[in-house]
PAKOL-656960 format. One record per atom (N, C-alpha, C): residue number from 1; residue in three letters; atom name; x, y, z. Coordinates in steps of 0.001 Angstrom, whole numbers, m for minus. Layout:
BEGIN
(NUM, "ALA", "CA", (X, Y, Z))
...
This chain:
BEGIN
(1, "UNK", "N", (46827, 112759, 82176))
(1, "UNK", "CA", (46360, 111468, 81742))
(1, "UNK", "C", (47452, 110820, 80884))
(2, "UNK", "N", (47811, 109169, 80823))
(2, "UNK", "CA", (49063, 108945, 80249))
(2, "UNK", "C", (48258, 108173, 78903))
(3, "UNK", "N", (49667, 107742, 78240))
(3, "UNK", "CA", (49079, 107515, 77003))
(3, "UNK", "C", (49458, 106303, 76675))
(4, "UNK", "N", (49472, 105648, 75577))
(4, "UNK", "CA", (49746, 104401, 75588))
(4, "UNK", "C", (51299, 104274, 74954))
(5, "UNK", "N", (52408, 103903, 74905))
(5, "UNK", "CA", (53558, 103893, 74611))
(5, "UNK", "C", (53567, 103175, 72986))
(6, "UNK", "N", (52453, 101964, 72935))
(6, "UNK", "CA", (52279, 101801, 71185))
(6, "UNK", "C", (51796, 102238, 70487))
(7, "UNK", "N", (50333, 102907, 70498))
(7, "UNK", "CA", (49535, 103209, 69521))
(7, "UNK", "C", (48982, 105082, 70007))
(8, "UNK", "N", (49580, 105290, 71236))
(8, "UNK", "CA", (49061, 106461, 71351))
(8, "UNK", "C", (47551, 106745, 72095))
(9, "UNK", "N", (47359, 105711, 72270))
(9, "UNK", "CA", (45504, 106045, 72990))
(9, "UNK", "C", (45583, 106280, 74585))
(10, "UNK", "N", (44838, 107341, 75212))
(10, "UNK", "CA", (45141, 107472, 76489))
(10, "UNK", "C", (44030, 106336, 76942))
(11, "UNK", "N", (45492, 106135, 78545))
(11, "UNK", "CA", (44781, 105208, 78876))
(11, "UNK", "C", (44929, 105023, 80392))
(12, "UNK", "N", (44135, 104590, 81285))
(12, "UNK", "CA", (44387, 104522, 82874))
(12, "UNK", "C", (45752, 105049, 83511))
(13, "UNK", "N", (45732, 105356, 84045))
(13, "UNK", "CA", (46660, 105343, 84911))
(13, "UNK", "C", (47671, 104883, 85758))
(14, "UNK", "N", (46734, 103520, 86615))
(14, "UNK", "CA", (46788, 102490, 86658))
(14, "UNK", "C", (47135, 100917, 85898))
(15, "UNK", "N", (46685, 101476, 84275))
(15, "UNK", "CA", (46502, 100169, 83789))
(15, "UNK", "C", (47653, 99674, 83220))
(16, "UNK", "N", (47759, 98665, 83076))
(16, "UNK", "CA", (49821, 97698, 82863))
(16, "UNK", "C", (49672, 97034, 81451))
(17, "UNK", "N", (48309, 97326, 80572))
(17, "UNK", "CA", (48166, 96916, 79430))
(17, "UNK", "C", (47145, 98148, 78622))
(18, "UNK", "N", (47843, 98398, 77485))
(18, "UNK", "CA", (46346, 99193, 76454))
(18, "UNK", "C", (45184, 98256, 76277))
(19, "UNK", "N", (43675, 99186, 76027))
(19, "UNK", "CA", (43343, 98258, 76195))
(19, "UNK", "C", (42793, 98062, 74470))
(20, "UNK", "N", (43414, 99315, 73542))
(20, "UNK", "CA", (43342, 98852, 72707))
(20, "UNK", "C", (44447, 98552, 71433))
(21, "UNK", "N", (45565, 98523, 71913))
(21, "UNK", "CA", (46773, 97083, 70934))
(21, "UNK", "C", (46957, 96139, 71905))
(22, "UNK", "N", (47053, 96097, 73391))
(22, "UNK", "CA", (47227, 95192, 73889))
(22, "UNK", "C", (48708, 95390, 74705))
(23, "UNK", "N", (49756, 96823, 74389))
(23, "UNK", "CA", (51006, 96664, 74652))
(23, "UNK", "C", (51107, 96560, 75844))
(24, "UNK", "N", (52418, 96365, 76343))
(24, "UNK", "CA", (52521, 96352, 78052))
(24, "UNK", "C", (53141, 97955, 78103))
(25, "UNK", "N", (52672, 98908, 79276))
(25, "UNK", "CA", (52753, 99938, 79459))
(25, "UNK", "C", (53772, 100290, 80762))
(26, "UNK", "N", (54383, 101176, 80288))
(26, "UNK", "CA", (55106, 101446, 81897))
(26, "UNK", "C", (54972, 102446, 82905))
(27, "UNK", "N", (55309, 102764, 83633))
(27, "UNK", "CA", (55091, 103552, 84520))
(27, "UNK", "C", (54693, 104997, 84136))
(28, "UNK", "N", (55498, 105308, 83181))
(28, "UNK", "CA", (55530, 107011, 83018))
(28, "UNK", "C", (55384, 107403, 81040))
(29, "UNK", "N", (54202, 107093, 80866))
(29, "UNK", "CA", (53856, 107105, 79417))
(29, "UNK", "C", (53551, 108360, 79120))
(30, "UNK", "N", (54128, 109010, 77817))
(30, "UNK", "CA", (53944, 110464, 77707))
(30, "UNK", "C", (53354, 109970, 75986))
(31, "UNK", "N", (52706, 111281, 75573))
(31, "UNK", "CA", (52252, 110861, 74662))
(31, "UNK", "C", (53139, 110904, 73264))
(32, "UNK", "N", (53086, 109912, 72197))
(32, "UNK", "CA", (54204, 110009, 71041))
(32, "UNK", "C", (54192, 110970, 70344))
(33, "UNK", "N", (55543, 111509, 69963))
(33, "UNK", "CA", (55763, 113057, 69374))
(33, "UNK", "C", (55606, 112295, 67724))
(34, "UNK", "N", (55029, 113095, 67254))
(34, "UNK", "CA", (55110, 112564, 65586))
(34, "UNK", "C", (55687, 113673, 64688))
(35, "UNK", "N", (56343, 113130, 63895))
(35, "UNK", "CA", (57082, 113633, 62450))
(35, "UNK", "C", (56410, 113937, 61844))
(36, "UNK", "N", (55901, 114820, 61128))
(36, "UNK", "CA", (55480, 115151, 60337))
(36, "UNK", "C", (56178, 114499, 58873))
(37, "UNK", "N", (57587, 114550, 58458))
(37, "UNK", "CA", (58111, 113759, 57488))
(37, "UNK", "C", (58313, 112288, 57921))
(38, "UNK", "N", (57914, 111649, 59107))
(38, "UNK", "CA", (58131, 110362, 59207))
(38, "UNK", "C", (57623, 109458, 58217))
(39, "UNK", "N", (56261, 109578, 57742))
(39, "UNK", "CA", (55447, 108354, 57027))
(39, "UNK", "C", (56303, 108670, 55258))
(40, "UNK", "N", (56819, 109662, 55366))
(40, "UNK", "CA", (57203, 110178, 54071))
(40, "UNK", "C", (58619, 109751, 52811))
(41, "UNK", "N", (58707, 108797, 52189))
(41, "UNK", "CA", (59860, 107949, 51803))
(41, "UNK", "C", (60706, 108696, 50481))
(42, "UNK", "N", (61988, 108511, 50300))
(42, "UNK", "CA", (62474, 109305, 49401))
(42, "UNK", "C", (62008, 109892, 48508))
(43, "UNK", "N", (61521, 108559, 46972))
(43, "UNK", "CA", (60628, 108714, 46183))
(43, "UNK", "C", (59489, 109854, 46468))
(44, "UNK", "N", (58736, 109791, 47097))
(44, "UNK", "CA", (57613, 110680, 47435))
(44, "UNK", "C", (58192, 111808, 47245))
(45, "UNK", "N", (59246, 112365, 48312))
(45, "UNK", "CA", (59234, 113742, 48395))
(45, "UNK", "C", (60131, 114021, 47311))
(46, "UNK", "N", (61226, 113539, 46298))
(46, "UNK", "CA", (61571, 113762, 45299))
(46, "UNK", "C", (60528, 113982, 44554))
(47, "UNK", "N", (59227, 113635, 44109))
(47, "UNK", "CA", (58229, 113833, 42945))
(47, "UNK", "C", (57999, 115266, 43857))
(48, "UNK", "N", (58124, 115506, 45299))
(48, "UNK", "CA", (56768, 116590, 45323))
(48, "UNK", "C", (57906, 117935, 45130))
(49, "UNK", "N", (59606, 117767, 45020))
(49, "UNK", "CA", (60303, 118742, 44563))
(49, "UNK", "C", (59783, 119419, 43466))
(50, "UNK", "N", (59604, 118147, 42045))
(50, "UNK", "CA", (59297, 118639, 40675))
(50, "UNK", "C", (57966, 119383, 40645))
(51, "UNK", "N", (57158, 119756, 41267))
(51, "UNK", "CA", (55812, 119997, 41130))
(51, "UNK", "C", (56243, 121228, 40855))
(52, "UNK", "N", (55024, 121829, 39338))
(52, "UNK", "CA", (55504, 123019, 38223))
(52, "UNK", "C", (54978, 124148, 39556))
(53, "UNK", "N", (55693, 125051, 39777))
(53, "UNK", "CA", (55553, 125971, 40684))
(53, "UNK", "C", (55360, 126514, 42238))
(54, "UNK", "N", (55358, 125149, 42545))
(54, "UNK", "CA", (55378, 125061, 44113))
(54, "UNK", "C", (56512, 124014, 44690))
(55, "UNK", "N", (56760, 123009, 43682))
(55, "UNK", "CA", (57644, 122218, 44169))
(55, "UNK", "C", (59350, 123003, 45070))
(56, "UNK", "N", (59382, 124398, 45249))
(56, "UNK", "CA", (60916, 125136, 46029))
(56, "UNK", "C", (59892, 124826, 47394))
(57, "UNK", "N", (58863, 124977, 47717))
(57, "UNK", "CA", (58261, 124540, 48915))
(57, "UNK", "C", (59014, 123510, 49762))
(58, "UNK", "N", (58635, 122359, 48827))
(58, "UNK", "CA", (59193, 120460, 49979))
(58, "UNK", "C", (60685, 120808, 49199))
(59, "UNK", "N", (61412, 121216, 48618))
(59, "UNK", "CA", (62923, 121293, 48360))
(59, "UNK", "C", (63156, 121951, 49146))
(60, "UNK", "N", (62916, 122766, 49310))
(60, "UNK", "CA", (63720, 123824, 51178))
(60, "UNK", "C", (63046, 122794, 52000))
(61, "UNK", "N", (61997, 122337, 52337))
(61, "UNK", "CA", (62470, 121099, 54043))
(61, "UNK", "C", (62804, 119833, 53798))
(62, "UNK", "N", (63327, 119558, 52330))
(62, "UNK", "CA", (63924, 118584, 52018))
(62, "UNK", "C", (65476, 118707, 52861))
(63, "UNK", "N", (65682, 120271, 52322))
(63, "UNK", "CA", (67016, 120420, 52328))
(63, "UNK", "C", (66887, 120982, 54159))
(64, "UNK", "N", (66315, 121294, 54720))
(64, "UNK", "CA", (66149, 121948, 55898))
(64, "UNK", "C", (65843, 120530, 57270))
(65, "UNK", "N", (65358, 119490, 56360))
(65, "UNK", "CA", (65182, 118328, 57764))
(65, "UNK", "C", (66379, 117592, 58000))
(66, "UNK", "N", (66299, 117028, 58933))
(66, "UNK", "CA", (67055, 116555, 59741))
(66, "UNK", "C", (67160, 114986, 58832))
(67, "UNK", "N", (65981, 114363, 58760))
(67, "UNK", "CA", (65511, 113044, 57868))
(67, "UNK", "C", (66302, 112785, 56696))
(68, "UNK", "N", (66402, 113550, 56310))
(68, "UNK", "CA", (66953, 113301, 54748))
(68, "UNK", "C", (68133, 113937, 54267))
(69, "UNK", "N", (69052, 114571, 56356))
(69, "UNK", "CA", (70238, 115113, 55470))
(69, "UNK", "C", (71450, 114035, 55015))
(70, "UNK", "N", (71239, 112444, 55159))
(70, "UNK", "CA", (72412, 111920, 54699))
(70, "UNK", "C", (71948, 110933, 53296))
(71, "UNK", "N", (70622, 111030, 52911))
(71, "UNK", "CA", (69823, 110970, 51601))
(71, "UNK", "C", (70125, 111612, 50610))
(72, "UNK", "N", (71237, 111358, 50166))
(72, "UNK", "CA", (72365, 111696, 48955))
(72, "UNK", "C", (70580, 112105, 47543))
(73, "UNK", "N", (70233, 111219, 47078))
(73, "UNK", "CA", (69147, 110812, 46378))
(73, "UNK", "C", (67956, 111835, 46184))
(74, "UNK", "N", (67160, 112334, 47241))
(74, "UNK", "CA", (66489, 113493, 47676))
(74, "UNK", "C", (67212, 114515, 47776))
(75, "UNK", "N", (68196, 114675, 48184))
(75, "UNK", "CA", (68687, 116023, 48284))
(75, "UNK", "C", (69085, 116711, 46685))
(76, "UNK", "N", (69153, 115550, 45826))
(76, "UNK", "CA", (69855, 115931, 44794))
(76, "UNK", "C", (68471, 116352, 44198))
(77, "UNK", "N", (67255, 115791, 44389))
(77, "UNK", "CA", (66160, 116129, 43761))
(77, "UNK", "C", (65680, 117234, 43975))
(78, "UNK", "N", (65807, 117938, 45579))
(78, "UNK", "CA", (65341, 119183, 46016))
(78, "UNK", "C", (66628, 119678, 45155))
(79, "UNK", "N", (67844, 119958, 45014))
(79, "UNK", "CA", (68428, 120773, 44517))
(79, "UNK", "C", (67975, 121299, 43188))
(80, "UNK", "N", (67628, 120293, 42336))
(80, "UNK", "CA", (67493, 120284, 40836))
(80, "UNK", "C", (66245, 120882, 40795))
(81, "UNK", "N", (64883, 120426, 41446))
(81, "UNK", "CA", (64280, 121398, 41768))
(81, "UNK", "C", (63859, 122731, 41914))
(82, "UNK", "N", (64826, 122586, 42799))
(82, "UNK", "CA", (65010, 124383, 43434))
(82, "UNK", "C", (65645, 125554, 42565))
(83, "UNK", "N", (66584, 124299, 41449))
(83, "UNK", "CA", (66866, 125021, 40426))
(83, "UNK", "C", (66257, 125620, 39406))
(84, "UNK", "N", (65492, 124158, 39098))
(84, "UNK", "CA", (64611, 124867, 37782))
(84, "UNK", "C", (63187, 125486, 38256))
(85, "UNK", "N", (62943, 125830, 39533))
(85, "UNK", "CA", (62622, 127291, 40026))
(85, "UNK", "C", (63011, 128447, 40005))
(86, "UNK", "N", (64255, 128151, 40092))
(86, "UNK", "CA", (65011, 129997, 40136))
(86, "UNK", "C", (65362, 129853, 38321))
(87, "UNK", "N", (65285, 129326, 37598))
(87, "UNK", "CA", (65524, 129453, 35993))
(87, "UNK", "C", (64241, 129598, 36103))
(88, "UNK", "N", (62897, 129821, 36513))
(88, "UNK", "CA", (61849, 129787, 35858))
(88, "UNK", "C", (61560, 131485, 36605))
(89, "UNK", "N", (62044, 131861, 37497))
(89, "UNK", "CA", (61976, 133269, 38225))
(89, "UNK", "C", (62890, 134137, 37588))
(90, "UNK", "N", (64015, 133653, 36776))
(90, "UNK", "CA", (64690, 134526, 36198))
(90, "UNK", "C", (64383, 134684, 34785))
(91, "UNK", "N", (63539, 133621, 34096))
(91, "UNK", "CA", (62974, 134057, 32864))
(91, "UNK", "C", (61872, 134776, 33074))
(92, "UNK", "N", (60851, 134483, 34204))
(92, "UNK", "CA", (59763, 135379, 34443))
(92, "UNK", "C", (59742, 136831, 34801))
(93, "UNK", "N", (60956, 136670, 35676))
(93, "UNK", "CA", (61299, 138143, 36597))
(93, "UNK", "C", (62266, 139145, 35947))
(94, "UNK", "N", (63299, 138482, 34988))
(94, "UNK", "CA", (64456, 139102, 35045))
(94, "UNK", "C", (64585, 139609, 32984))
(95, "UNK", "N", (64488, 137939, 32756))
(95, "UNK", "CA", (64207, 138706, 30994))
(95, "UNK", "C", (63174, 139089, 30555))
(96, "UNK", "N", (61680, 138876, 31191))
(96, "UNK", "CA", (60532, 139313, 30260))
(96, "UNK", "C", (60725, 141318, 30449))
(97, "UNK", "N", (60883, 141352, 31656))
(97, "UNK", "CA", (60692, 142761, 31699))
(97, "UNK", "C", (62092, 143592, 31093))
(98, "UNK", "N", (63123, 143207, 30707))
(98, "UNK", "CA", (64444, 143514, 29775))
(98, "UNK", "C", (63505, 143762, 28612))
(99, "UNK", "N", (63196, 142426, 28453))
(99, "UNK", "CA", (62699, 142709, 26981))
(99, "UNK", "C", (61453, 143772, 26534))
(100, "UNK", "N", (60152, 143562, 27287))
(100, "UNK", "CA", (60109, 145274, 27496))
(100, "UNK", "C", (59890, 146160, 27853))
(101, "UNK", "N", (61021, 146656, 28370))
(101, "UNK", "CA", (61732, 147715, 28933))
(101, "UNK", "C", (62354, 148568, 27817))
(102, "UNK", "N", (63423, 147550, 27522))
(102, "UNK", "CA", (64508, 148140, 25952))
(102, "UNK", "C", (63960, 148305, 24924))
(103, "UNK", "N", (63283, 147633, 24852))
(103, "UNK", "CA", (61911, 147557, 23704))
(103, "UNK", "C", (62802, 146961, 22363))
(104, "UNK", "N", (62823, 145676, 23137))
(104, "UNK", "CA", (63399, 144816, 21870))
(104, "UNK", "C", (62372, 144245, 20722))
(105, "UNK", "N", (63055, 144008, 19753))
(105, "UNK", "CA", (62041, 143844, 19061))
(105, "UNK", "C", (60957, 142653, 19715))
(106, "UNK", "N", (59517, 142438, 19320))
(106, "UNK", "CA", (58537, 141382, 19618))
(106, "UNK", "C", (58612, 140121, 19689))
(107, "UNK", "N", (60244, 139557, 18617))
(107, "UNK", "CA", (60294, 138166, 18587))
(107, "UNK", "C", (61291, 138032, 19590))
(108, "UNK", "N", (61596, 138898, 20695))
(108, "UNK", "CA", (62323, 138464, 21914))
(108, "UNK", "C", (61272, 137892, 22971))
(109, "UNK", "N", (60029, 138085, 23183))
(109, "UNK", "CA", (59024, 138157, 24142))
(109, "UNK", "C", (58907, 136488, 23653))
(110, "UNK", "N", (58322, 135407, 22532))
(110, "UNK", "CA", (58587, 134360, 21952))
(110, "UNK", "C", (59587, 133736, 22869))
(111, "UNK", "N", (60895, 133950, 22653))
(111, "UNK", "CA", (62303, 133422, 23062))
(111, "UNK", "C", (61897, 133137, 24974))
(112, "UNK", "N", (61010, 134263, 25259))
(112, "UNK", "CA", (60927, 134386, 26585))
(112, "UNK", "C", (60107, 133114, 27412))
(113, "UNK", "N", (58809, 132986, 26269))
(113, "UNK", "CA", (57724, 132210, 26798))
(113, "UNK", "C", (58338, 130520, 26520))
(114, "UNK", "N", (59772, 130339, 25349))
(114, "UNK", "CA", (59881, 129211, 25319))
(114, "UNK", "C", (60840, 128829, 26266))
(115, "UNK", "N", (61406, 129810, 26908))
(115, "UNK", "CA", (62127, 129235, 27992))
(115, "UNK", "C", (61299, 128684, 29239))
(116, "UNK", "N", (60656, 129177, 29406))
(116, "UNK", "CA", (59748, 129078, 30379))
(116, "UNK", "C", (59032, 127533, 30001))
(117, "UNK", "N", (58577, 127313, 28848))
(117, "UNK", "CA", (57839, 126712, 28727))
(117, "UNK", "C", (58722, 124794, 28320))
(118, "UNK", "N", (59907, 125410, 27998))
(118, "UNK", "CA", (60745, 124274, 28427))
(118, "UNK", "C", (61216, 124124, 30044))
(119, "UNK", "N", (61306, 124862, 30552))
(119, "UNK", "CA", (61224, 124535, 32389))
(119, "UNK", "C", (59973, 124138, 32714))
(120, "UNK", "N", (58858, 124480, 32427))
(120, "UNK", "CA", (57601, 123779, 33000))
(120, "UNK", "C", (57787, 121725, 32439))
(121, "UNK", "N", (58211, 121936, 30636))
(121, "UNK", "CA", (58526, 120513, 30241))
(121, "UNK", "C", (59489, 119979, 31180))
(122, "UNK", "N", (60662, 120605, 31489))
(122, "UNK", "CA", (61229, 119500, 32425))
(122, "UNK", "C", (60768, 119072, 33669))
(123, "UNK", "N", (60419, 119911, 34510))
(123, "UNK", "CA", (59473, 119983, 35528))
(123, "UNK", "C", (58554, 118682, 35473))
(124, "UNK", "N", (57527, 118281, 33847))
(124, "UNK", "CA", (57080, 117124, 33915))
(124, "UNK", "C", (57873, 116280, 33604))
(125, "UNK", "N", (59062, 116142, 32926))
(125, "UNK", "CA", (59836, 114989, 32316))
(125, "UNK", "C", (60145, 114590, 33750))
(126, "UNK", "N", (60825, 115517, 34714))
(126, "UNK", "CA", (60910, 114772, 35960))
(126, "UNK", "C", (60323, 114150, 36822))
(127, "UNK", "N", (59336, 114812, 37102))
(127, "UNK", "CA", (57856, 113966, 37498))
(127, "UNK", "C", (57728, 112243, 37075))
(128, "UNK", "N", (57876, 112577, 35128))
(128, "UNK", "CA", (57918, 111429, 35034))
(128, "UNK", "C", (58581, 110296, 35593))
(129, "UNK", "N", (60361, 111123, 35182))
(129, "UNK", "CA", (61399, 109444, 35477))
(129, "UNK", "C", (61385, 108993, 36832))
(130, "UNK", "N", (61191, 110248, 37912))
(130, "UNK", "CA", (61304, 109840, 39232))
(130, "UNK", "C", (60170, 108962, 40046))
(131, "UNK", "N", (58830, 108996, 39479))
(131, "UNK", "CA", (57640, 108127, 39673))
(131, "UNK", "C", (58054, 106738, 39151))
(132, "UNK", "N", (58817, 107136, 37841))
(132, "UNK", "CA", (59091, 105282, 37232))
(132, "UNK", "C", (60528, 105039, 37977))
(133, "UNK", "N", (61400, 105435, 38915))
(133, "UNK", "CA", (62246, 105585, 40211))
(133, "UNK", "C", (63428, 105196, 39086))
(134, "UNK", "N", (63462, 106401, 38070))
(134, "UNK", "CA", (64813, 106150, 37054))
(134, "UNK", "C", (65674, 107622, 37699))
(135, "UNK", "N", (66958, 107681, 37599))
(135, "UNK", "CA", (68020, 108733, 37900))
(135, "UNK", "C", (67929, 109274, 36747))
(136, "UNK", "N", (68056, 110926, 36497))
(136, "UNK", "CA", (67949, 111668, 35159))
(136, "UNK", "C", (68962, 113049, 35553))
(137, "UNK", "N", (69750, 113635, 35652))
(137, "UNK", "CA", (70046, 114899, 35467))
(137, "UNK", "C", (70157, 115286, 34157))
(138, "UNK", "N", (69380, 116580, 34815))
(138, "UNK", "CA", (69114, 117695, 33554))
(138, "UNK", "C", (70611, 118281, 33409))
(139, "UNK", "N", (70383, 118556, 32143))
(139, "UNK", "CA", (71567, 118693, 31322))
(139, "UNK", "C", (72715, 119623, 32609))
(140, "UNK", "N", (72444, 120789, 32849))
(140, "UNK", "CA", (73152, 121825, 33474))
(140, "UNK", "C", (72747, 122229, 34674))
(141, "UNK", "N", (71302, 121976, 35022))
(141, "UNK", "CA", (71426, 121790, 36193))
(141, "UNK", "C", (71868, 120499, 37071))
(142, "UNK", "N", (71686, 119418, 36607))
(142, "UNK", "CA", (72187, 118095, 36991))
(142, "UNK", "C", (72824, 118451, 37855))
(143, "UNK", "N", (74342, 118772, 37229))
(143, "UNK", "CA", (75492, 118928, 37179))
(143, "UNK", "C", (75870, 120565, 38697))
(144, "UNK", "N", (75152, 120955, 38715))
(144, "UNK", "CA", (74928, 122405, 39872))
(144, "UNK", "C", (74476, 121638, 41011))
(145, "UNK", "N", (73055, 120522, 40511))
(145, "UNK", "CA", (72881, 120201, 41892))
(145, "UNK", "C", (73803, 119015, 42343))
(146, "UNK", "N", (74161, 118322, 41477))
(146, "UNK", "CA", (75199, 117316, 42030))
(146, "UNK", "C", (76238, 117732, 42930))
(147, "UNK", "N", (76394, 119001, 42304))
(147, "UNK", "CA", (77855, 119875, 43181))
(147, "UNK", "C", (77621, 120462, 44294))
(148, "UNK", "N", (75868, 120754, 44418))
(148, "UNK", "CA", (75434, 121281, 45616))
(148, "UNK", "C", (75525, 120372, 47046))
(149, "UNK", "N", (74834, 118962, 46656))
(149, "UNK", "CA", (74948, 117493, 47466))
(149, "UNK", "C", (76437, 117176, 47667))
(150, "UNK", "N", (77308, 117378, 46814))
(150, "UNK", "CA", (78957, 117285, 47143))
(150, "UNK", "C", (79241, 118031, 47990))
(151, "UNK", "N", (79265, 119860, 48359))
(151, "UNK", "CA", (79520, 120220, 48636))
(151, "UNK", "C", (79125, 120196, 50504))
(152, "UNK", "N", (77784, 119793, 50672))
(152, "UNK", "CA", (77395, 119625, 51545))
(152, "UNK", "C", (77460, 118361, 52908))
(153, "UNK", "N", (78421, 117808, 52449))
(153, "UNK", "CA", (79085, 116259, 52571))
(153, "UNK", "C", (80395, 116641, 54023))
């Protein structure tokens, strides 16, 4: 059964018009392949990078689509992202259990939760500027993901 070449509705076989947009149809109508990132605009998927703990999700098919590999703008957002994910896996994963392990003293475990808890703050500071569509790099990662988007050029 063929489909309609504008809007997607199957329709006759025969017929040389949809009959519901009205387009003119041609001979051999297959049905429209859709994007999944098509309806989806820079802005957008830059905010859904920052999201506190899931945002490495849309930063890997930020960085993995086809759409947005010459989107200087997004890519820099999935990077920064993706960063202050892996700073938030290496304070979770890598120093809490150092600390005890060695059995440092108690006010190292403190030091632990405020790192963390300044990556969740940037996480929203970004949220913020990129909804109000302002440019911000974070101090040191900025500067990693900027070099990441350079490098990839």
């Amino acid at each position: 059964m063929p489909f309609c070449t504008q809007c997607g509705v199957s329709i006759g076989e025969r017929d040389s018009f949809c009959a519901a947009c009205g387009a003119r149809q041609t001979a051999s109508a297959t049905p429209p392949q859709s994007d999944f990132l098509g309806n989806i605009d820079s802005r957008t998927v830059s905010l859904l990078c920052y999201i506190p703990l899931l945002g490495w999700i849309p930063s890997i098919v930020v960085l993995a689509s086809a759409k947005f590999q010459s989107d200087r703008n997004a890519r820099f957002h999935a990077f920064q992202g993706l960063y202050l994910f892996i700073g938030w896996l290496i304070a979770d994963w890598v120093l809490k259990p150092i600390v005890r392990t060695f059995g440092f003293p108690m006010g190292f475990l403190p030091l632990v939760a405020t790192v963390k808890t300044a990556i969740f703050l940037a996480w929203i500071w970004m949220l913020v500027k990129v909804s109000q569509n302002q440019s911000y790099r974070l101090p040191i990662l900025g500067e990693l993901a900027e070099r990441s988007v350079a490098e990839q050029r």
